[in-house]
C-alpha positions as CSV (number, residue, x, y, z in Angstrom):
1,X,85.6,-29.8,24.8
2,X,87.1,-26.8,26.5
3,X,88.0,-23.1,25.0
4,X,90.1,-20.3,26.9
5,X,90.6,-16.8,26.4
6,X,92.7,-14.5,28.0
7,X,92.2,-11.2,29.8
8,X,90.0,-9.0,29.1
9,X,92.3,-6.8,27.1
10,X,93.9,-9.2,25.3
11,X,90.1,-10.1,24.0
12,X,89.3,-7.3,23.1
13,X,92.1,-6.7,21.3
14,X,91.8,-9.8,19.2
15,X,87.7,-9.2,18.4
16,X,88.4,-6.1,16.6
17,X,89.7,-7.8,13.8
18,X,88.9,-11.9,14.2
19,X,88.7,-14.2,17.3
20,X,90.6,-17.0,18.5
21,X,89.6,-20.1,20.0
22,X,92.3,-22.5,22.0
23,X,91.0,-25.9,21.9
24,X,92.6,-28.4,24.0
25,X,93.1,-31.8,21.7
26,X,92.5,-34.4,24.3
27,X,89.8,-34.5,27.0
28,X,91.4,-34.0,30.5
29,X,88.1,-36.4,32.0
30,X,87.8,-39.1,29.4
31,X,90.9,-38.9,27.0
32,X,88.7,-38.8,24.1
33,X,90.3,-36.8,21.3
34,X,88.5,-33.9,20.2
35,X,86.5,-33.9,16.8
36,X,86.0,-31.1,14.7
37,X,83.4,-31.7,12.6
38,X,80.6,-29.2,10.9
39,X,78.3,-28.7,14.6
40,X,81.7,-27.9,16.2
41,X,82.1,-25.0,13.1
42,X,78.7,-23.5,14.1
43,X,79.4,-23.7,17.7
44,X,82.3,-22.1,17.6
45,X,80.5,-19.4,15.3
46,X,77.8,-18.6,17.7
47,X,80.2,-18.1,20.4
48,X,82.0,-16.2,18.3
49,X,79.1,-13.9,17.6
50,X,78.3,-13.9,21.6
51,X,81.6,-12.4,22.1
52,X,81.3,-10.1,19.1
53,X,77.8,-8.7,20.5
54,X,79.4,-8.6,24.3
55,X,81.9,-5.9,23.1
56,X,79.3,-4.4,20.6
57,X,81.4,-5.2,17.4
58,X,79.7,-6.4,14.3
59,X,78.3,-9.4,13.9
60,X,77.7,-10.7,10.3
61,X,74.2,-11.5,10.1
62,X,73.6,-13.2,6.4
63,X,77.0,-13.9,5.3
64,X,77.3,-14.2,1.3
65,X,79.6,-17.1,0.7
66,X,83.3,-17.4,1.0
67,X,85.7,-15.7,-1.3
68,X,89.0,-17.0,-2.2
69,X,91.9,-16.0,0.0
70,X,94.2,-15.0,-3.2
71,X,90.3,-12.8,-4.5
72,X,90.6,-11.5,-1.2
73,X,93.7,-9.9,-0.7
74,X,94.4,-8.5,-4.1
75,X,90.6,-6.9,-3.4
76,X,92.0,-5.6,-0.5
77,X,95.3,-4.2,-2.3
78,X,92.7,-2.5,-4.7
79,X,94.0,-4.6,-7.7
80,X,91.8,-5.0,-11.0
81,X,90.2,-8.7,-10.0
82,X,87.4,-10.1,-11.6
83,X,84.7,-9.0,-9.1
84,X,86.6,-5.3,-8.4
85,X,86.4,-4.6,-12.6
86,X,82.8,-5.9,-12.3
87,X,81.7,-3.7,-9.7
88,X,83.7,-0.4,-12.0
89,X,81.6,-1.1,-14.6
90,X,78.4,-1.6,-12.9
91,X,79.0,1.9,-11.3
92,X,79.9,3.2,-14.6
93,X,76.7,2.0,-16.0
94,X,74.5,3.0,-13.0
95,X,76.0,6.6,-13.3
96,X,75.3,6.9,-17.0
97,X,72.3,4.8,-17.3
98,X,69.0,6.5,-17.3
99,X,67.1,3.6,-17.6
100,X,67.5,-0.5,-17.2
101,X,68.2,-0.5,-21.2
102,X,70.4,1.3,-21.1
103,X,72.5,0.0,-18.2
104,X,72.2,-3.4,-19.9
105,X,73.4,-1.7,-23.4
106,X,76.7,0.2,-21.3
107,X,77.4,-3.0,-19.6
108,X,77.7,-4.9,-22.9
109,X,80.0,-2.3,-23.8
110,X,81.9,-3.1,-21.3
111,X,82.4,-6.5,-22.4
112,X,79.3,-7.7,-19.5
113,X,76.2,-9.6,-20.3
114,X,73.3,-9.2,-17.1
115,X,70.5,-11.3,-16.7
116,X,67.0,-9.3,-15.3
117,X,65.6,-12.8,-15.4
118,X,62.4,-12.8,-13.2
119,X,62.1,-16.2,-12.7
120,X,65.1,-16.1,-10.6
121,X,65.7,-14.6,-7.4
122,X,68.9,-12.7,-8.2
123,X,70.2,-10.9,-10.9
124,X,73.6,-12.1,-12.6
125,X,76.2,-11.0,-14.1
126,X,78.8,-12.2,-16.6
127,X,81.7,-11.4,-19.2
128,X,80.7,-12.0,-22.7
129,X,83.5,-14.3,-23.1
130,X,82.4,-16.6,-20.2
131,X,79.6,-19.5,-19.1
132,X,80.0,-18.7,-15.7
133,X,77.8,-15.9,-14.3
134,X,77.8,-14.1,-10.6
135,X,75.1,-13.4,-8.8
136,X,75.1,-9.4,-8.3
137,X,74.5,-9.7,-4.7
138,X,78.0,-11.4,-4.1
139,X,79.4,-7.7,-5.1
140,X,77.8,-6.4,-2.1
141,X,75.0,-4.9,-0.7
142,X,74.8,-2.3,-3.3
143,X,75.1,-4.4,-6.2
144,X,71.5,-6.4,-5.5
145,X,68.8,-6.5,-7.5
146,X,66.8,-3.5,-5.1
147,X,70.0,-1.5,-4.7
148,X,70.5,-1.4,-8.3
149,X,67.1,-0.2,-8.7
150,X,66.7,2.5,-6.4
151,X,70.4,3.4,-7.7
152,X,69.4,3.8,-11.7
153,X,65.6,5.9,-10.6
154,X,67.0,7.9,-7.9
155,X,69.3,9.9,-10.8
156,X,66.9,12.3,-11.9
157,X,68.7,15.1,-11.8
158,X,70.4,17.6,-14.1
159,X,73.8,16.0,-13.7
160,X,73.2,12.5,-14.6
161,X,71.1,13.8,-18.3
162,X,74.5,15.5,-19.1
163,X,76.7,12.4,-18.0
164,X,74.5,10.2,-20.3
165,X,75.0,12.4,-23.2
166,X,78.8,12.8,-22.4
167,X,78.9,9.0,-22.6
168,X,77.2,8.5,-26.3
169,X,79.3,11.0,-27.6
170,X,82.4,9.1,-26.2
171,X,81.0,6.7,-28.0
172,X,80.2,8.1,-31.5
173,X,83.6,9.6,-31.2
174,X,85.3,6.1,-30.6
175,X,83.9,4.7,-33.6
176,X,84.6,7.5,-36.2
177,X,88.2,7.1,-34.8
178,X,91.5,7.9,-37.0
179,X,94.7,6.5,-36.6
180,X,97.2,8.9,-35.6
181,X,100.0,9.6,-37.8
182,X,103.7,9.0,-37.1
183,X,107.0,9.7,-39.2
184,X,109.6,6.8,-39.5
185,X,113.1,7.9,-39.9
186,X,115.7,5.2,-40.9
187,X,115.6,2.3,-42.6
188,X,112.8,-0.7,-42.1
189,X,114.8,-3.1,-43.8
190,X,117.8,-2.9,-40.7
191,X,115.4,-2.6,-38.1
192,X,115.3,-6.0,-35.8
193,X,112.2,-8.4,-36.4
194,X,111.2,-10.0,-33.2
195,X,109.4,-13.5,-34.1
196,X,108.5,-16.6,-32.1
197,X,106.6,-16.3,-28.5
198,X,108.9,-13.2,-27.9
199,X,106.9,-11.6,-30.5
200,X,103.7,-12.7,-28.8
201,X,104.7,-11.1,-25.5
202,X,105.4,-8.0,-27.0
203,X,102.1,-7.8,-28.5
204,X,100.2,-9.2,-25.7
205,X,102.5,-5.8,-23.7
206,X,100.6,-3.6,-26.2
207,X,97.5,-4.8,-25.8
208,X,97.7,-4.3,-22.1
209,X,98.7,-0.7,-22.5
210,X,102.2,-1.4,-20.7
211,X,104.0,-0.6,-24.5
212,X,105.3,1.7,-26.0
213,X,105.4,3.9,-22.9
214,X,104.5,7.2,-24.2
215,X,101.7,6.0,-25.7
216,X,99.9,3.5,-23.3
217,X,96.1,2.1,-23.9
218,X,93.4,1.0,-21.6
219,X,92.0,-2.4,-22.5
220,X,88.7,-2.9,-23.6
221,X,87.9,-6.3,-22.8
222,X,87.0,-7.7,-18.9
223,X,90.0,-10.0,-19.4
224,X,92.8,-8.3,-20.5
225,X,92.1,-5.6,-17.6
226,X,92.3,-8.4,-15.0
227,X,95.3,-9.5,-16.5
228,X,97.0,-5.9,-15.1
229,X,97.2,-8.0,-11.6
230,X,99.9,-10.2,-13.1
231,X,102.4,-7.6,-14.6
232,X,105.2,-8.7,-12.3
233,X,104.7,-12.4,-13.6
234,X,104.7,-11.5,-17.1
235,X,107.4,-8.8,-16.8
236,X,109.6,-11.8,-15.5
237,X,108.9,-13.9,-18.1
238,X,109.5,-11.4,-21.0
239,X,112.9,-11.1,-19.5
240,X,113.5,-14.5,-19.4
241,X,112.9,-15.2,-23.0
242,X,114.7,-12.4,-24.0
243,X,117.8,-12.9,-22.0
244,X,117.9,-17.0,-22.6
245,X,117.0,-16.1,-26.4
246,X,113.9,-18.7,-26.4
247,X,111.6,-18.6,-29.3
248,X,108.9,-21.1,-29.3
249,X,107.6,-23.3,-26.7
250,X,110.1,-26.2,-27.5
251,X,112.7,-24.0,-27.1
252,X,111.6,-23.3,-23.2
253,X,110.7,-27.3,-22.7
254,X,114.3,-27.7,-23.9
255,X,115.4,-24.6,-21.6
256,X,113.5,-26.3,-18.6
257,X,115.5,-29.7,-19.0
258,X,119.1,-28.3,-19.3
259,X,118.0,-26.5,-16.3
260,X,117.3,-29.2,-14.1
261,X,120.5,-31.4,-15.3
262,X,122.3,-28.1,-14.0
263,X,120.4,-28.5,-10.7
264,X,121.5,-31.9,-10.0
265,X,125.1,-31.0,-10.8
266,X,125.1,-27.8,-8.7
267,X,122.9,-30.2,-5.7
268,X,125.8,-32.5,-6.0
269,X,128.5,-30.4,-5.7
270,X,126.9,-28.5,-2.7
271,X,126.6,-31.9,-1.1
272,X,130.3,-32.7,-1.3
273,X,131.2,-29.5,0.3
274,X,129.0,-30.3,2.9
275,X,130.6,-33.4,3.8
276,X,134.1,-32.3,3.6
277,X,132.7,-29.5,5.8
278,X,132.1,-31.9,8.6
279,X,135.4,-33.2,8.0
280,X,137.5,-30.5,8.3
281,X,139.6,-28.5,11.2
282,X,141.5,-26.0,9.8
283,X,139.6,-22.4,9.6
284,X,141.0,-20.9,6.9
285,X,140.2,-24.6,4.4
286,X,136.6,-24.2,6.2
287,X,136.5,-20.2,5.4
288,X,137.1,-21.4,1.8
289,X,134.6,-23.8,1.7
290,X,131.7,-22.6,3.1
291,X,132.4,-19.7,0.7
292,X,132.0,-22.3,-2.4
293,X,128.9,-23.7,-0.5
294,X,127.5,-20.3,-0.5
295,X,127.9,-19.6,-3.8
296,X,126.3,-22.9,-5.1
297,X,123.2,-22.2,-2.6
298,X,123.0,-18.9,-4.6
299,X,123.3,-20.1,-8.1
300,X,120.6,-22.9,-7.0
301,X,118.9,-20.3,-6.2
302,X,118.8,-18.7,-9.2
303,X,118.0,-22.3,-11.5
304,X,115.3,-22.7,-9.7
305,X,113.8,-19.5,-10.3
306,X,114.2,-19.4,-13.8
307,X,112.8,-23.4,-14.1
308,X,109.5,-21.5,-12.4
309,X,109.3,-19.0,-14.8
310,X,110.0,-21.3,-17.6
311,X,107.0,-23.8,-16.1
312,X,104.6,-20.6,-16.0
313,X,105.3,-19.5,-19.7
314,X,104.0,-23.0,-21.0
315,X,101.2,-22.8,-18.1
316,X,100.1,-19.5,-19.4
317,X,100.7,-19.2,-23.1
318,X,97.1,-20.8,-23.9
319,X,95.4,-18.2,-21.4
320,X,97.4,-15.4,-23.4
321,X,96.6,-16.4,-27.1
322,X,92.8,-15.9,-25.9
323,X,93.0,-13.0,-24.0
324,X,94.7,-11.4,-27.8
325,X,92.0,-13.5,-29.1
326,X,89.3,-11.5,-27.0
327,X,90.7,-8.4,-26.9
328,X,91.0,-8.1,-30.7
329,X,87.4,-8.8,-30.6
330,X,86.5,-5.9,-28.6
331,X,88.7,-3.6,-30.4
332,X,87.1,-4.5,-33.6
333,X,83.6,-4.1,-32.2
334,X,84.6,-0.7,-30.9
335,X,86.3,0.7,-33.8
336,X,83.1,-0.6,-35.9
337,X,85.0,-3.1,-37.7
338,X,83.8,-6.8,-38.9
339,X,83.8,-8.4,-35.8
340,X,82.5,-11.9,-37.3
341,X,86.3,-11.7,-39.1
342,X,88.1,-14.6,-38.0
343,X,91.0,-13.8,-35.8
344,X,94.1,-14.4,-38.4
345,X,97.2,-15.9,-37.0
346,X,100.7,-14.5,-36.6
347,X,104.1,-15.4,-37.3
348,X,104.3,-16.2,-33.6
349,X,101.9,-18.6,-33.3
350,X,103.5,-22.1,-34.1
């Protein structure tokens, strides 16, 4: 095995962000073709580190597990994922907490169950509508189990009494809450009735706090604030069922076949213009036809864009009935209401 860098600048360049390794694929002495199995991972990782200490960069002593590459960009982006919105309300709790009760008690709030298990070596951390818990440490180094301890007894000062009394009467105001008042003018016997998975959309838009627009929400559950990281995919397929006028779930199955019949016609049609394009010599026929070739590679285009959004309504219409499900919980819970009520089914859900 053999590895090559270049010049020094070029090295140095690459190590402040990541380091590459070229590997040659066959050995030049015995033609043996190179292996890379786990030893040849950690061998490449110490001289990785090697080179990292050389040019006194940081090397990353315990590392804490490997996190999705989609996780890992929208963190990066600063977009509401599932470990950003738990590490929000962890130092929401830890700046209004004055003891560990009570940052258990804000957390659950929150829609967040923690485990202080002692048994176990790290703390945890879960929504209340999930089995699967995260260790706290996998937040970062402030998020451990001595971090989070030294964080909570280290606010003894006059600031942090008045944010925890800010906090319970944000609280005690929430659930004596009145519903603000609004004057209808017109007619509610003319006004349009949207029904079907349109009407679900809409609603799941409100809960979100993207509808109406001058009067927009926060949501209360872990879930439904998550969900803010796929507005543009949900935005799309709003349109799409309003434009296509689909109303149930049949309706788009039936959608997504006439669209693929159109594909094959519009695929077939490209593909004679293609071979009377190899056939032909005069420039202004040719002009004219790779025109109409143009135009078919657009509206293919187009098909198959709307056959994906189509595919990702089905795909994600159980995922939205229970994030509605979940966030009507919370609502109820925070508005003081009967939260062992069972959810009650609209006129959209067929």
């Amino acid at each position: 095995m053999m590895y090559h860098s270049d010049c020094a600048k070029t090295a140095q360049r690459l190590l402040s962000d990541h380091n590459h390794f070229v590997v040659n694929a066959v050995n030049m002495w015995n033609g043996k073709k190179f292996n890379c199995n786990e030893g040849v991972y950690w061998r490449f990782r110490a001289l990785s580190d090697q080179l990292c200490a050389e040019h006194h960069l940081t090397v990353i002593k315990n590392p804490q597990g490997k996190t999705p590459r989609s996780i890992y960009f929208a963190e990066k982006n600063g977009e509401p994922t599932k470990f950003n919105l738990m590490r929000q309300a962890i130092d929401y709790a830890v700046d209004h907490a004055l003891s560990f009760k009570e940052f258990k008690n804000i957390l659950f709030d929150q829609g967040y169950i923690v485990n202080f298990n002692e048994n176990r070596t790290y703390w945890t951390i879960r929504s209340v509508n999930s089995k699967k818990s995260v260790r706290m440490i996998r937040l970062g180094e402030e998020y451990g189990n001595q971090a989070i301890q030294r964080r909570i007894y280290e606010k003894s000062d006059r600031s942090a009494w008045q944010r925890n009394r800010e906090y319970y009467a944000e609280q005690k105001e929430m659930r004596y809450f009145q519903p603000r008042r609004f004057v209808f003018r017109g007619n509610f016997k003319r006004t349009k009735k949207h029904t079907g998975i349109y009407a679900l959309y809409l609603h799941y838009c409100y809960l979100l706090g993207k509808l109406p627009k001058f009067h927009q929400r926060q949501p209360l559950s872990p879930e439904m604030r998550e969900a803010w990281r796929h507005l543009d995919r949900i935005s799309a397929q709003v349109t799409l069922l309003s434009h296509k006028k689909l109303n149930t779930l049949e309706d788009v199955s039936g959608f997504i076949q006439e669209t693929d019949s159109s594909i094959k016609e519009v695929t077939a049609v490209r593909q004679k213009l293609y071979n009377k394009l190899r056939r032909c010599d005069d420039d202004e026929k040719r002009t004219e036809l790779l025109s109409r070739r143009d135009d078919c590679t657009t509206l293919l285009k187009q098909l198959r864009k709307e056959k994906r959004i189509a595919q990702t309504i089905i795909e994600d219409n159980p995922k939205i009935k229970e994030n509605i499900r979940i966030e009507t919980q919370a609502i109820n819970k925070a508005y003081g209401l009967d939260t062992k009520q069972k959810y009650h089914t609209r006129s959209y859900e067929r």
